[in-house]
C-alpha positions in Angstrom: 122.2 112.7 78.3 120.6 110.4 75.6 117.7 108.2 75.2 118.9 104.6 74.6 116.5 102.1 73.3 117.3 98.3 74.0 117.3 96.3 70.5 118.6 92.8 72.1 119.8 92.0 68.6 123.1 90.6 68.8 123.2 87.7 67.3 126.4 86.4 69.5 125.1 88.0 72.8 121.3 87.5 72.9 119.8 89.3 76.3 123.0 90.5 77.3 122.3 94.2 78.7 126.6 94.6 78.3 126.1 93.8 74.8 126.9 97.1 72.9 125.4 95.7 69.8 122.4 95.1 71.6 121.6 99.2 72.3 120.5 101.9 69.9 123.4 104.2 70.4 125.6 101.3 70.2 127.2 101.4 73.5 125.5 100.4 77.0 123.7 102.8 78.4 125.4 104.9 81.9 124.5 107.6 84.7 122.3 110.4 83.2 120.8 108.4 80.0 117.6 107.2 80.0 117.1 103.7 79.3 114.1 102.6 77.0 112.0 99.1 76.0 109.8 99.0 73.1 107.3 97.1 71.4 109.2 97.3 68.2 112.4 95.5 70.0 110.6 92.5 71.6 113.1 90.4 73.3 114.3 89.3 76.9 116.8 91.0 78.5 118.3 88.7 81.5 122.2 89.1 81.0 124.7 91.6 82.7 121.5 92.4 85.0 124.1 93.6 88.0 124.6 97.1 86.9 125.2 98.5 90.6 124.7 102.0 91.0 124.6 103.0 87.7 122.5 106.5 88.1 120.0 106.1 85.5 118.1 109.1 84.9 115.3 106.8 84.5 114.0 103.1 83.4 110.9 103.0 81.1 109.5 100.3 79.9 106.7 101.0 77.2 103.4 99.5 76.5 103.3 97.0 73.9 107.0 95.3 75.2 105.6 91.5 76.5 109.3 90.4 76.4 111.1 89.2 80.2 113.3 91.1 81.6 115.4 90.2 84.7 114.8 86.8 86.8 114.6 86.1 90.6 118.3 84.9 90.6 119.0 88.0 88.7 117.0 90.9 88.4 117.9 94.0 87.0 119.9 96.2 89.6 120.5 99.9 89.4 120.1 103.0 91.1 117.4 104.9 88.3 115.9 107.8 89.3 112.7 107.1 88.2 111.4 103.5 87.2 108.1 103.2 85.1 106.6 99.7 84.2 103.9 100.0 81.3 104.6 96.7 79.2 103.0 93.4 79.1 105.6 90.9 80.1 107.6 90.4 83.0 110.4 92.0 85.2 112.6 91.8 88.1 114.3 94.9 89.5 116.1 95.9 92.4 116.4 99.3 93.3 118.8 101.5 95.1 118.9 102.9 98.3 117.7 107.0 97.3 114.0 106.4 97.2 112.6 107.3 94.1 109.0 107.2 92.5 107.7 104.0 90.9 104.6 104.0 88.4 102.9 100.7 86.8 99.9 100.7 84.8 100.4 97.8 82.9 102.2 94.6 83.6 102.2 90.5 82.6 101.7 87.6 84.9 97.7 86.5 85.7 98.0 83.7 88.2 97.3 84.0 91.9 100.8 84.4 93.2 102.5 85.9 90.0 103.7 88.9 89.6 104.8 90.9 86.4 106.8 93.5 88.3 108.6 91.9 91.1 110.1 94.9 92.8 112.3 95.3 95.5 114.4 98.5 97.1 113.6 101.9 98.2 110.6 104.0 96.6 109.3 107.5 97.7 106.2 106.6 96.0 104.9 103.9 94.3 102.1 104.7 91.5 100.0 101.4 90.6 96.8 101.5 88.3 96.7 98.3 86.5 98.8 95.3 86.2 100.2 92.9 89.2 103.2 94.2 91.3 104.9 92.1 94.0 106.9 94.3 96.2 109.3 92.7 98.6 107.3 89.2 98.7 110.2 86.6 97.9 113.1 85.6 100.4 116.3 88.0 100.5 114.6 90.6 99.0 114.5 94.1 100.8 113.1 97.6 100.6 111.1 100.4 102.1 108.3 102.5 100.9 106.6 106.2 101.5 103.8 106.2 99.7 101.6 103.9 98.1 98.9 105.0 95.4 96.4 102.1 93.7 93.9 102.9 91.4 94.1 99.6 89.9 95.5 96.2 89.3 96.5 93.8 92.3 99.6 95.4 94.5 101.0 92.8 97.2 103.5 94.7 99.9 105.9 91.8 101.1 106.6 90.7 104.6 110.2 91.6 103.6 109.6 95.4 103.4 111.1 97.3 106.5 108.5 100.0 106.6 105.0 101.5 104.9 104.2 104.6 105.9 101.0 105.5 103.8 98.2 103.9 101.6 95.7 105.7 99.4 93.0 103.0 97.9 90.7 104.4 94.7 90.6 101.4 93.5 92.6 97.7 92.7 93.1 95.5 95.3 96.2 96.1 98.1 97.7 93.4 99.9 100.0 94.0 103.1 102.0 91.8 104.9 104.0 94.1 106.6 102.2 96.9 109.2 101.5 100.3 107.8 101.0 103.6 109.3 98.1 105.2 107.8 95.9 103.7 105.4 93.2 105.6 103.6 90.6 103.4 101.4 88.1 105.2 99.2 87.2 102.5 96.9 88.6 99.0 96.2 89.8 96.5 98.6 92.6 96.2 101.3 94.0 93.3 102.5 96.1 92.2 105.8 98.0 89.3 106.2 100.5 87.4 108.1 101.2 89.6 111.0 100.5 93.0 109.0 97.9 95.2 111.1 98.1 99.0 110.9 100.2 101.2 113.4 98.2 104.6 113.1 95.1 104.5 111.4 93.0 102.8 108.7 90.3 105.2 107.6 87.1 103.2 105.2 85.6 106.0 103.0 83.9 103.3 100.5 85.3 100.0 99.1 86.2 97.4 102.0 88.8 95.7 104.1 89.8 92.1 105.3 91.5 92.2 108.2 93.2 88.5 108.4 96.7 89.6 109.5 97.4 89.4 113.2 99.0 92.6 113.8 96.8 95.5 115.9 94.6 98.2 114.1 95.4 101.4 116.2 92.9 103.3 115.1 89.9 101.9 112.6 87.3 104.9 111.6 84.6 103.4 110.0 83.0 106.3 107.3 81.4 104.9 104.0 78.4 104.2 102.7 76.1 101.4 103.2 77.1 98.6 101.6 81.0 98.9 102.8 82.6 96.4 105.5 85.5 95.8 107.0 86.0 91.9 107.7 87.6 90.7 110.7 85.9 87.3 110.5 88.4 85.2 108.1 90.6 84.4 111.1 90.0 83.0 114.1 93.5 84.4 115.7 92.7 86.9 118.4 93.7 90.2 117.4 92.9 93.7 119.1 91.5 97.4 117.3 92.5 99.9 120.0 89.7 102.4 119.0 87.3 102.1 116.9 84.8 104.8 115.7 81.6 103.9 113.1 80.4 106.8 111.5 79.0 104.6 108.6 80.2 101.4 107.1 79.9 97.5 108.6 82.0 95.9 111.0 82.3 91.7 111.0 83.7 90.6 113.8 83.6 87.7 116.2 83.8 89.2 119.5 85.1 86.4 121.8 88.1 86.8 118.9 88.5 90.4 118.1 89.3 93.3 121.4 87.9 96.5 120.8 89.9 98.6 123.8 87.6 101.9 123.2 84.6 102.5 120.9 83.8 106.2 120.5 80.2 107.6 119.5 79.5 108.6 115.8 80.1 112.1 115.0 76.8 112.1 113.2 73.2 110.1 113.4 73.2 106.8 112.3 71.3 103.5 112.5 73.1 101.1 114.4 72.0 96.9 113.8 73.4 93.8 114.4 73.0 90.9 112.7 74.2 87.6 113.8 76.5 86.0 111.1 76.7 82.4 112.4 72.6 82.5 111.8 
């Protein structure tokens, strides 16, 4: 199938994605092609966003294209097989139901709350190493996730996702609102909030973690290097960590708030302090 390139030149129908003036092969692109933005075509797209299932054999948006495409009324629905976000501006796309892989290493939108890739539907495995991504974080929105890969950028998962089943932190900054299974940080930041906690394990090999949702951490292993916390002490909601193991790392807590059920020993010696944070 071809590569189509949007031009969004049509003078009569400006943004339209039904527009067959408005594509390279001059007709709108269907299942199989491969639908491309470019720098050198630098205009919005936000008309005829509803193409349904249309199989895509993927979505690519290149680096260099800062134009909009999409809007929260109206984002861009279709059923790619692939989707890859490396521009500068701003989209809004809903996926379909088959799971497919995500990747972002660019995107638009700075401010606290603003997202340039506002995503929503099913993904086997979303691939984020710069740029911000909203997944799931604005009302009627739905979707699911396997994996989740940040090396980069600022990646929110919405309360409206139905289910994360595992995080891999390298770097960037991850946001949850909804509970996942198994979380894995090596280096950068993980966030909980709302009533996100983690349902099988969280695992600290470097970076940190702030722990403000309300949900429970099953299963917190504690195995960095000095210098590496995990923060429980931004909320004063009572919230429980079924077992808890330190085998490196720092743990801030408020103990009249947080419930350790079991603490195991360290597989390996350590130096264990406490310091009283309230001082």
């Amino acid at each position: 199938m071809a590569a189509i390139t949007w031009l969004g030149t049509d003078a009569s129908n400006p943004g339209d994605f039904d527009s067959t003036a408005n594509w390279s092969s001059a007709s709108v692109p269907g299942a199989g092609d491969t639908v491309i933005f470019t720098s050198e075509y630098n205009y919005d797209c936000t008309v005829g966003m509803n193409q349904g299932t249309t199989a895509f054999s993927s979505i690519v948006v290149e680096a260099g294209f800062t134009a909009t495409i999409g809007s929260f009324t109206s984002p861009l629905t279709s059923d790619p097989s692939k989707f890859e976000y490396h521009g500068g501006g701003i989209i809004w796309i809903k996926l379909g139901s088959t799971g497919i892989p995500v990747v972002v290493s660019n995107s638009g939108a700075s401010a606290n709350g603003s997202y340039g890739v506002n995503l929503e539907g099913t993904v086997s495995t979303l691939t984020v190493s710069n740029g911000r991504v909203g997944y799931c974080t604005h009302t009627g929105q739905t979707g699911s996730v396997t994996n989740v890969r940040v090396s980069g950028g600022v990646s929110v998962l919405g309360s409206n996702l139905t289910s994360v089943t595992n995080v891999d932190i390298t770097g960037g900054e991850v946001e949850t609102r909804e509970t996942p299974a198994t979380v894995k940080v090596y280096n950068g930041k993980f966030k909980t909030a709302e009533d996100a906690g983690v349902s099988t394990k969280l695992t600290l090999y470097g970076g940190s973690a702030v722990l403000a949702g309300t949900g429970t951490v099953a299963d917190l292993l504690l195995d960095a290097p000095a210098g590496s916390t995990v923060d429980m002490t931004t909320s004063g909601i009572a919230r429980t960590i079924t077992a808890f193991k330190n085998n490196g790392g720092s743990l801030l807590y408020d103990p009249n708030v947080i419930t350790i059920t079991t603490e195991t020993d360290a597989d390996k010696a350590i130096r264990k302090t406490v310091a009283n944070l309230n001082g």
